[in-house]
N, C-alpha and C positions, 0 to 999 in steps of 0.2 A: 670693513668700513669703520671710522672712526669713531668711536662711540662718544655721544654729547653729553659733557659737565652738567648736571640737573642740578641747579644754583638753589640754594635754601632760600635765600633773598630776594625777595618781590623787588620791582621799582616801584615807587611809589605814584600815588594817583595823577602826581602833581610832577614827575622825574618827565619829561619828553622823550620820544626812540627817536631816533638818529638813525632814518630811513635808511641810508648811503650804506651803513655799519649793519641793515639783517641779512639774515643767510636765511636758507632754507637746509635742512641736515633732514637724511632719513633714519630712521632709529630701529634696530633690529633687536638690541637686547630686552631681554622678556620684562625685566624689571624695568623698564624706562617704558614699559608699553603699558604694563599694569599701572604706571604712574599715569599715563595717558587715561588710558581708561579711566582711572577716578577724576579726571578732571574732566572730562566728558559726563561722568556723571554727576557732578556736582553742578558746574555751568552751564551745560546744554540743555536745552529744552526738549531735545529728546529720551535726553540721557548715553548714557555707553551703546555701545554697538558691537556685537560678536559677530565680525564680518565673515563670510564666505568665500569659499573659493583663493583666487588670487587679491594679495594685498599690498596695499603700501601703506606707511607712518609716514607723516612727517613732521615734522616742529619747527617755527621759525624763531630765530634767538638774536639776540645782539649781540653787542663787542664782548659781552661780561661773559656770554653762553645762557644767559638770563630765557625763559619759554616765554613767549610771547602769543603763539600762535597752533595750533593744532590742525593738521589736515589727513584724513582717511581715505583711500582712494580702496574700491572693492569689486568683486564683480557685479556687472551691467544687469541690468535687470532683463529679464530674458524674453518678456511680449511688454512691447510701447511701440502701439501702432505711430503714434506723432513721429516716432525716433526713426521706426521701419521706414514710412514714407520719406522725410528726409532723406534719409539714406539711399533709398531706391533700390535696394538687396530683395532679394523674395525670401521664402523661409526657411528653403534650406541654406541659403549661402547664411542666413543671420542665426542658425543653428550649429551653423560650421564655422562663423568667423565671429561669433560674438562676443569671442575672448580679446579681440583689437578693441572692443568696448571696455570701458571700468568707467564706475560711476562715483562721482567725489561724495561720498555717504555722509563725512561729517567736514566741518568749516567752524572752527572757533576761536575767537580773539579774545583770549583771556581779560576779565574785566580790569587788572591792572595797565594792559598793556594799549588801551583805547585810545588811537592816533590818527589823525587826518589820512587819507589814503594806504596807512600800514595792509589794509587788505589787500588793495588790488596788487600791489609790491609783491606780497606773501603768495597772491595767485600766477601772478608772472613768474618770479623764481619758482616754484612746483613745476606748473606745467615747461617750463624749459627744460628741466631736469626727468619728469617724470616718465617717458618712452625708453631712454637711456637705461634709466634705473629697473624698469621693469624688463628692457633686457636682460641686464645683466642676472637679475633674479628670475627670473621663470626662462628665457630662454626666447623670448618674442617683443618686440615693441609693444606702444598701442598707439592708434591713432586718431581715435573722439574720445571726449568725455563728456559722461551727461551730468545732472544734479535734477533735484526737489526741491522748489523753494516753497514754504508755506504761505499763502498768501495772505493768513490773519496773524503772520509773524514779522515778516520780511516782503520787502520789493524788490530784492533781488539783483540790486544797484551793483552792486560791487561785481556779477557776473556782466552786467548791459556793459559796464565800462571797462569790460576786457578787451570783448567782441565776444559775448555768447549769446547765440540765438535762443529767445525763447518762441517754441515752437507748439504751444497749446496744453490742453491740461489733462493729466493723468485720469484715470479710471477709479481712484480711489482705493486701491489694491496696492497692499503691502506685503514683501517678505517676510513672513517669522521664519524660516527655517531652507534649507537649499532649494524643495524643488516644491515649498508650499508656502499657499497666498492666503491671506485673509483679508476680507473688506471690513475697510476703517472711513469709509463716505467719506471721507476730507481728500477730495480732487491737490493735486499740488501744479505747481506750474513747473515744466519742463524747458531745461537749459539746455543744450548743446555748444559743441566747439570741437571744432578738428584740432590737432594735435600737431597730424605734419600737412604737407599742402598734398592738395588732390585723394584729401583720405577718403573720401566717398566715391567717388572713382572708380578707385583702388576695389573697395567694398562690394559694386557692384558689378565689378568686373567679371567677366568668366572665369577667369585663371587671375591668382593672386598672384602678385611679384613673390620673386623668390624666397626675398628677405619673411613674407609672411606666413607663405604657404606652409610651413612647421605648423599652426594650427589647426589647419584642417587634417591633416594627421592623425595629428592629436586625438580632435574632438570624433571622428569617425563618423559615420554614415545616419540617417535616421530613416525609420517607416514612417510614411505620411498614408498608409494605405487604409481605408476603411473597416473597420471589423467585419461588415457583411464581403468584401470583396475577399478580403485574406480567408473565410467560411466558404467562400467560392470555389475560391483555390484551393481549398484540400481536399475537395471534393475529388479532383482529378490525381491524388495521388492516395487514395485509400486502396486499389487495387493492389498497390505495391507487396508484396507478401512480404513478413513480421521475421527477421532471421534469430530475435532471441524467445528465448521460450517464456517469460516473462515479465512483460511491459508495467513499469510504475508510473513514471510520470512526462516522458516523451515517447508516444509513437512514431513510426516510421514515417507516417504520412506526416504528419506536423513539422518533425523534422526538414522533410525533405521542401517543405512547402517553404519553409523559413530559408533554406539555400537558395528555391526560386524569389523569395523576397529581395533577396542580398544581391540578386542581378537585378531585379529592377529597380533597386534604387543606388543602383551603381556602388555598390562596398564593395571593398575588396573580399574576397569568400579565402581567406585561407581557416586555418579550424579556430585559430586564436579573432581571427574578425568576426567571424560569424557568433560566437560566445559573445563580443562586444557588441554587434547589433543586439544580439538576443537580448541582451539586459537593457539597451536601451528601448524595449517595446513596454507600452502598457498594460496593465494586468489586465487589459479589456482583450489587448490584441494578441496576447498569451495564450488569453481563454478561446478568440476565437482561430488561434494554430489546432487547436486542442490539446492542448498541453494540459497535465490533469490537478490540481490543485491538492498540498497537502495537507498536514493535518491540521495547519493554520486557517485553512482557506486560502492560502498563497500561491499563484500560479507561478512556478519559479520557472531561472532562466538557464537551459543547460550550457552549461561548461563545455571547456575545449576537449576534454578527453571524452566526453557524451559523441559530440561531432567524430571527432578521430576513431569513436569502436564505430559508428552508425557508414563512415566511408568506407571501413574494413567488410563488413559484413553487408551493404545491401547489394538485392543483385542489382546489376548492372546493366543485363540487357533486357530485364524489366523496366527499369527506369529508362533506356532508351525509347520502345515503344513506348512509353506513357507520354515522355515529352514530345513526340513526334504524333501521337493523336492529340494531343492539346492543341499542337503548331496546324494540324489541320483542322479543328475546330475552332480555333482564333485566325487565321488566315487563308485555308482552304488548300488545294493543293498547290502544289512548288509547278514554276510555266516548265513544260514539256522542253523549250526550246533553248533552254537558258544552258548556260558552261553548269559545268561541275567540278569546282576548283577541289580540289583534296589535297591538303598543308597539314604539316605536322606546326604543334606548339607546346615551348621545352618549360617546367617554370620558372617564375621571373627572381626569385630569390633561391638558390642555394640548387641543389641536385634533386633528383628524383626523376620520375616515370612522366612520359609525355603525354601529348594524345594526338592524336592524326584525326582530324574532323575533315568533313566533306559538305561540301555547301554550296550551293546555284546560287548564281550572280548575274544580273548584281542584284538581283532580290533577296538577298542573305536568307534565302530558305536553309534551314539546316537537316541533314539526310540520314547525319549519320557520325559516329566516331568510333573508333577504336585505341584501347589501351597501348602505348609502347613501352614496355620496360627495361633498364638499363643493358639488361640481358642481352638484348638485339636491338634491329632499329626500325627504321618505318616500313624497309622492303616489303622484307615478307608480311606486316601486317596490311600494307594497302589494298596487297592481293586478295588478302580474307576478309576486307573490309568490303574491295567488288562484290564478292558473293552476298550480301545483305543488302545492296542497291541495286533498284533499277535503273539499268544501265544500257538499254537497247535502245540504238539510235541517238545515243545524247554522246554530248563531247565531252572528252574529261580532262583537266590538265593538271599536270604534275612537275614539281620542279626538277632540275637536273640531276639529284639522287637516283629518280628514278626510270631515266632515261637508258631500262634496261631491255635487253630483246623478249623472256619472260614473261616482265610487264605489261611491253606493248601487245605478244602475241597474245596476252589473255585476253585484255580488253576487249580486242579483235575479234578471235577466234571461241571465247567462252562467252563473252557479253555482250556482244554486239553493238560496241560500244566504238567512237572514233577517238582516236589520242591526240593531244597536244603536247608532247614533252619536249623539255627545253636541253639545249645542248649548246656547252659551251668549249672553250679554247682549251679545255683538258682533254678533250676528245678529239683531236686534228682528223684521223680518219673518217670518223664520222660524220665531221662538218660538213668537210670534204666531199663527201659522200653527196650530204644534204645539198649542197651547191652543186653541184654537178645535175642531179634529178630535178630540182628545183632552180629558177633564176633567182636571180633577186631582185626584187621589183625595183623599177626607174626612182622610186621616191620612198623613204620610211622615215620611222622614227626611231629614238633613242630614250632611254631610261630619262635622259637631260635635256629633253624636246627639240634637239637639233634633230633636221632632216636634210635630206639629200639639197633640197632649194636653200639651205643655210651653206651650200658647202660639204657639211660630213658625209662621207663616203659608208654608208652601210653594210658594205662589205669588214667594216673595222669593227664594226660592235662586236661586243663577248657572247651574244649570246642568240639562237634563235631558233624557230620552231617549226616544227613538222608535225602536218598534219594529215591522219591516213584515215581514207577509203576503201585501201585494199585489203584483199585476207591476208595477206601476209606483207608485213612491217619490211620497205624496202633499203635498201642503203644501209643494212647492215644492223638497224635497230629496230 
């Protein structure tokens, strides 16, 4: 960006701006910020500001490149109920999106440069510019902005005559530092202003537009969970047996508690997310993971490689029983009569080891899983997963992987179990088979909700199922 001439020469008190003639220029070298800064502290009433987070400068100048004008834009202040309701987000979207927030922190028209409407000019040109510009710098728009006006300083004229809504008055609570307040009793009065159209909308919405959704990314997941509820919950994993011989400051149970944190509040759990929830917990909700405080007193937050040894080394089919007496102590038992769908799932970034989980539907009771490692694939493991579920008299379905005669006669024959397995156009014999034993019923459906009364002929779909009663698997599977 072009960097702006910082002119030695004032206009005088009595020189007039030549509205037509200002710009708005954003200033990025360090030396033209420190000049900023002292001018903030000389003429502002607040003085300087060492903002946070994401920022912007800006300067308004005339034809000569002459300062006129001073504007700070920083990050949003993180609780303003007046702002929240406005908005109509709840607390986690305004945890996760409050970076489309920045608040204009500082506003000042240098005393040389005092001119009939030079403000509101100076505020139009910013905010036109301002989402652009914080693109192209941080990597996301934004879309409101709020401000502070003091009400035994300012009326706050220059924001009404924008269109900024003032929407009622602060708490009195100020930033000194990122994630701490201190009360200063002087209420200020609260401005707003959307940015682009329909940004609150946007805000409230379930899903962000694409253009935004980079933020929540970003900003990652939070606990909203109570300390005696998170004390709850490790309760059900202290069983878990201890696989290092010397525990400092994460136990197994805390650990593992904090993984089932990261599902309920929907994070993503790989080892590097769950490090990033961890730190974003409070030292209250640390203490009650029981995570053990060191020689600070500090209840620290383990790291990715903490997670990484604790997935290598716990056992496994310990942690399944324990989550399976949770699920029946929060739920009770899985219905008798329900399917019992068993799907493999591969992971969603890059290679590694699956898992084959087993589940009744549609009550998503959960039964069961099993490891798959690159070594082999789901066959043989679904088999050895049978043997760990009750499986007599229930139906089980399985996709066309597994539409092997094996599989079906175990089911059958060792478990007492009915099959559903799917068979498709790679198997002509078999279909084949299957149509012959079976008709096809006068009406169905398809994956694309056409059925026979539309027209489509259900003898054409790819794919369909057989379901047995017999001891032994007929038509060849």
């Amino acid at each position: 960006m072009k960097r702006t001439k910082r002119s030695s020469g004032q206009p005088s008190e009595h020189t007039p701006v030549d509205l037509e003639q200002v710009r708005v220029v954003a200033i990025t070298d360090k030396e033209e910020r420190r000049h900023f800064q002292r001018l903030l502290r000389k003429h502002h009433y607040l003085g300087g500001l060492k903002a946070v987070g994401e920022q912007m400068y800006y300067v308004a100048v005339d034809a000569q490149g002459r300062w006129l004008a001073l504007m700070l834009f920083s990050a949003a202040a993180k609780h303003l109920k007046h702002r929240d309701h406005w908005i109509g987000w709840t607390r986690a979207q305004r945890d996760r999106r409050l970076s489309l927030v920045v608040n204009n922190s500082r506003f000042l028209i240098l005393p040389h440069a005092h001119t009939p409407n030079l403000g509101s000019r100076v505020l139009r040109l910013t905010l036109d510019r301002l989402s652009v510009d914080w693109q192209a710098q941080y990597g996301h728009p934004v879309v409101v902005v709020e401000t502070f006006v003091d009400p035994d300083q300012f009326d706050g004229t220059v924001y009404s005559a924008h269109g900024w809504e003032e929407i009622g008055l602060t708490d009195g609570w100020g930033r000194c530092r990122r994630d701490f307040y201190v009360q200063h009793d002087k209420p200020k009065r609260l401005f707003v202003r959307e940015v682009v159209k329909n940004a609150r909308r946007s805000l409230q919405a379930e899903h962000l537009k694409p253009a935004l959704a980079g933020v929540e990314k970003k900003a990652g997941a939070r606990c909203y969970h109570k300390c005696a509820d998170i004390k709850a919950l490790t309760e059900h994993f202290k069983a878990l047996p201890e696989y290092r011989g010397r525990v400092e400051s994460y136990p197994v149970w805390s650990l593992v508690t904090l993984m089932l944190l990261a599902m309920l509040c929907d994070a993503p759990r790989g080892q590097k997310d769950l490090a990033k929830l961890a730190r974003r917990l409070t030292q209250h909700q640390r203490r009650a993971l029981g995570i053990r405080p060191n020689a600070q007193n500090f209840f620290p937050a383990p790291s990715q490689s903490t997670f990484s040894r604790l997935l290598s080394g716990l056992d496994a089919r310990r942690l399944n029983q324990v989550l399976l007496e949770i699920q029946t102590q929060v739920r009770g038992q899985a219905p008798p009569e329900e399917l019992i769908a068993v799907d493999g799932k591969e992971p969603r970034h890059g290679p590694g080891d699956s898992i084959l989980t087993a589940v009744s539907v549609p009550s998503q009771f959960y039964l069961g899983s099993a490891l798959v490692d690159t070594k082999t694939n789901e066959i043989p493991v679904a088999r050895e997963l049978f043997g760990e579920l009750d499986l007599t008299e229930r139906r089980v379905a399985l996709d066309a992987l597994h539409t092997q005669d094996q599989t079906a006669r175990e089911l059958v024959m060792e478990h007492g179990a009915h099959y559903l397995l799917t068979v498709k156009n790679n198997q002509p014999t078999l279909r084949k088979n299957i149509e012959t034993v079976v008709p096809v019923p006068a009406t169905g459906f398809s994956p694309s909700g056409h059925n026979a009364d539309s027209g489509t002929d259900p003898r054409k779909e790819q794919r369909c199922s057989r379901e047995s009663y017999a001891p032994k698997p007929p038509g060849g599977c």
